[in-house]
C-alpha positions in Angstrom: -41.8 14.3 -1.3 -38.6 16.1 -0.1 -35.9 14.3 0.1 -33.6 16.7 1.5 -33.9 15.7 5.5 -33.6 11.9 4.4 -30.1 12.8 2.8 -28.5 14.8 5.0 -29.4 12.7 8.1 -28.1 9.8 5.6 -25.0 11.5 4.8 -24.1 12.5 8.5 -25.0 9.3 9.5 -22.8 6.6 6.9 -20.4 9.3 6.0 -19.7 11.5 9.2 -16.4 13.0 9.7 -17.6 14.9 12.9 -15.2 15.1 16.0 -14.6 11.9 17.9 -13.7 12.9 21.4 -10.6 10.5 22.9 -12.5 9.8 26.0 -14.7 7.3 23.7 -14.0 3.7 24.7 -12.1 1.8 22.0 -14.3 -0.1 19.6 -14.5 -3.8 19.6 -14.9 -6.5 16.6 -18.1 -7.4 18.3 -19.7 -4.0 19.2 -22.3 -2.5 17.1 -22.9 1.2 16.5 -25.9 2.6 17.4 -27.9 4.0 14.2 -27.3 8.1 14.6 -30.2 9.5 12.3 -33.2 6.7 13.2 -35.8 9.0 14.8 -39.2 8.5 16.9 -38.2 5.1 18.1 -37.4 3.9 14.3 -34.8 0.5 14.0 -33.1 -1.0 11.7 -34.1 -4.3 10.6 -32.7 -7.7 11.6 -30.3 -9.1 8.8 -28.6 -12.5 9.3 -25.9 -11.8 6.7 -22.6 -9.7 7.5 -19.5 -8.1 6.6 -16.2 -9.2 8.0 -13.5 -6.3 7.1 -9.8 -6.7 8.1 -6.9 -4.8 6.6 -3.7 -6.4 5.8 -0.6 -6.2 8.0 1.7 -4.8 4.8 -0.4 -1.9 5.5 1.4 -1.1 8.5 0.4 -1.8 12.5 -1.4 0.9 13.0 -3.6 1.2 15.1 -5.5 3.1 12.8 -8.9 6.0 14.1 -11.3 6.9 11.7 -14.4 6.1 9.7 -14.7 2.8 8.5 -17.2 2.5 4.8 -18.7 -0.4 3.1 -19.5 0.3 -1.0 -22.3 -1.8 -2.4 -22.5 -1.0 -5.9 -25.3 -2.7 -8.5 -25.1 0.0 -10.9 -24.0 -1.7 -14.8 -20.8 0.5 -14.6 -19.6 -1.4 -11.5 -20.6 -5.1 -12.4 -19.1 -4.7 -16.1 -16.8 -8.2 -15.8 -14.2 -6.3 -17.8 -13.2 -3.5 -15.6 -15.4 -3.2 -12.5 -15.7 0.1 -11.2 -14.7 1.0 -8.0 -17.8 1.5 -5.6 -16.1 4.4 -3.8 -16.3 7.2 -6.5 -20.0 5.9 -7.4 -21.5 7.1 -3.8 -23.5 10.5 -3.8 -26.8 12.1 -3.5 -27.8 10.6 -7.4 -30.7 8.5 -7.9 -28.0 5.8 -8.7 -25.8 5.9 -5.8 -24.0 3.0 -4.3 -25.4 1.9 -1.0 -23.0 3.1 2.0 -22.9 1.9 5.1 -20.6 3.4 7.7 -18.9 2.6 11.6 -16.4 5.0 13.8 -12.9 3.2 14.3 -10.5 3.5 17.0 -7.3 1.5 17.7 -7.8 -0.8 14.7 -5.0 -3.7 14.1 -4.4 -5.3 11.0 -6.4 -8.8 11.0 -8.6 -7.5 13.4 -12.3 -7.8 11.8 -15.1 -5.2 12.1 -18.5 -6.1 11.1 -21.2 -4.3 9.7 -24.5 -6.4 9.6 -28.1 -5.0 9.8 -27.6 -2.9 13.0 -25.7 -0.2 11.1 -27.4 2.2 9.3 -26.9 3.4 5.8 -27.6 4.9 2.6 -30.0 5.2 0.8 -31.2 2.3 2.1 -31.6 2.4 6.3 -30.2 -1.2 7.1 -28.4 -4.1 5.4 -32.0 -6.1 5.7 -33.1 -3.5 3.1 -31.3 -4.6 0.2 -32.5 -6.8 -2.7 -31.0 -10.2 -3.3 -28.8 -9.9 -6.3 -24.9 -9.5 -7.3 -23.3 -6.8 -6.0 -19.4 -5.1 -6.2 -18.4 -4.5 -2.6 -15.7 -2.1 -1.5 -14.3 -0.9 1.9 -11.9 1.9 2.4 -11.4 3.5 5.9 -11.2 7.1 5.8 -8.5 7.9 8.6 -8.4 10.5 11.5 -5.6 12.0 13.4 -5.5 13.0 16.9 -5.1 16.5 18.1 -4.2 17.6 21.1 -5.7 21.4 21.1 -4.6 24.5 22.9 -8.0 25.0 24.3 -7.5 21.7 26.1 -9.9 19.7 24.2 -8.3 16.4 22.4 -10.1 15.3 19.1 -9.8 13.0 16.5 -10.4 14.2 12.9 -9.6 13.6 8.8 -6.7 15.7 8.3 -6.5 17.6 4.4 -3.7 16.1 2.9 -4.0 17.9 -0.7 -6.9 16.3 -2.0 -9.9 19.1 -0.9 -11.6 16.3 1.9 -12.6 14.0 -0.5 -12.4 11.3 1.6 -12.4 8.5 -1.6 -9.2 9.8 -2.6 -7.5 11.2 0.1 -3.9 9.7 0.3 -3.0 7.7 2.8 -6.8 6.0 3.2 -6.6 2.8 2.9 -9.4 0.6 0.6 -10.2 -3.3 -0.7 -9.8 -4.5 -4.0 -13.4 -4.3 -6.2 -14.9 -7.7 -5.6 -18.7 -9.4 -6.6 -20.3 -11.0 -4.3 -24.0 -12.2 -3.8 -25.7 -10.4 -1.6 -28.8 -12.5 0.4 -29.6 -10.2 3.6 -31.6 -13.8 4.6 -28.8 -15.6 4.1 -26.4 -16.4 6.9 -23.4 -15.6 4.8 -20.1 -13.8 6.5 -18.7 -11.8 3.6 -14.8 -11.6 4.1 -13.4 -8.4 2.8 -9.3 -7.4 3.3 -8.0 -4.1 2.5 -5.0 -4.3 1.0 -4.5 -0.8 -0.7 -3.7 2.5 0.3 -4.0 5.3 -1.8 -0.4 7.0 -2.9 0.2 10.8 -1.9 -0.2 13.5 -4.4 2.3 14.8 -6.5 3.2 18.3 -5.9 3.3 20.6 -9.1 6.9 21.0 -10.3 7.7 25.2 -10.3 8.3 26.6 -13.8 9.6 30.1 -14.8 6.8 31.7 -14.0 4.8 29.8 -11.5 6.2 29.2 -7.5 4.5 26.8 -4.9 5.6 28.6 -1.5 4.8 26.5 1.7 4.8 28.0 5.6 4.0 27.1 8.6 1.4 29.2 10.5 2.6 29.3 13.9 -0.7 30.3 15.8 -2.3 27.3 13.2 0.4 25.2 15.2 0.3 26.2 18.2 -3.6 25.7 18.7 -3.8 22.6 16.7 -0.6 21.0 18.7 1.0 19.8 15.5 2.3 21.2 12.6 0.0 23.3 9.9 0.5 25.1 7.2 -0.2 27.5 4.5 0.1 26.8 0.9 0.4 29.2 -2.2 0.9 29.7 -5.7 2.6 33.1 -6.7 2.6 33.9 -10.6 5.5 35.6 -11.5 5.2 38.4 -14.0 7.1 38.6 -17.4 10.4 39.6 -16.9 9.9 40.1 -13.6 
């Protein structure tokens, strides 16, 4: 069977970073997003167990837009006792993926909870309900959007590059919880309390040497259309002697 379709719905679904129009009311801790992807009248199952996610006020005040992602990793690597890895760089189109689930954010406070429960869809599998009962590491990081105001006079919200390529899992300035275990019983009528409470440091810039130069400018009509400040980057090898 091709798997293709089921992926990239999957994928545009839990880990979308399409435009978020301003217009959009803000999201409470109570709504529940629809499930973008489910077709011909599919719905997620019914699952009494939920995640509670909060960040933590040393974070800053925000309010913080973007896309909000819960990790549930059962691989080996993750659950070693020793050193549990961290459920955000084990989440791809491999067989042994972590299971992601995903929710659009807008004007979140710090110890303001958002829950994801079985009315969010996710991958690989569709709904929270779908999971086995078992031990699980659990991780959330919010991959964060910026508001532009456009020349064309639309206003959008979307992740900004800040050096890292869009990889939102290690883009600095997201902000992510601590690795923990927890059981996970989809029958269950368990709240699962997670706080994020790290935010991932900026990159370092290359230091120049005699014969390599970082230049940075900013583009003007970049600026100008984007209604904030862009620029171009480049690295100019000089020659011998030059």
């Amino acid at each position: 069977m091709n798997t293709a379709p089921r992926f990239i719905v999957a994928l545009l679904a839990a880990l979308s970073i399409a435009t978020i129009v301003t217009a959009q009311p803000a999201r409470t801790p109570s709504s529940r997003d629809s499930a973008p992807g489910f077709r011909g009248g599919d719905k997620p199952k019914e699952s009494t167990m939920q995640f509670a996610i909060h960040y933590s006020p040393a974070l800053g005040d925000g309010p913080f837009d973007g896309r909000l992602l819960l990790l549930i990793d059962a691989s080996e690597e993750a659950s070693a006792l020793d050193s549990p890895r961290e459920p955000r760089f084990n989440f791809s189109d491999n067989v042994n993926t972590a299971q992601g689930f995903g929710i659009d954010v807008n004007d979140w406070r710090p110890g303001q909870p958002l829950i994801i429960d079985g009315s969010v869809f996710g991958y690989p599998h569709p709904s929270l309900a779908d999971l086995p009962k078992g031990e699980y590491v659990v991780q959330a990081i919010l991959h964060k959007y910026e508001t532009f105001h456009r020349s064309d006079g639309h206003t959008v919200k979307l992740p900004m590059d800040r050096g890292e390529g869009q990889h939102w899992n290690r883009a600095p300035g997201n902000i992510y919880s601590t690795p923990m275990t927890v059981r996970v019983d989809p029958g269950s009528k368990n709240t699962i309390a997670i706080e994020i409470d790290n935010e991932i440091p900026p990159i370092e810039l290359p230091a120049d040497t005699h014969y390599i130069k970082h230049i940075t400018i900013q583009s003007k009509m970049l600026t100008e259309f984007w209604g904030r400040p862009m620029h171009l980057g480049a690295v100019v090898l000089i020659p011998h002697g030059f």
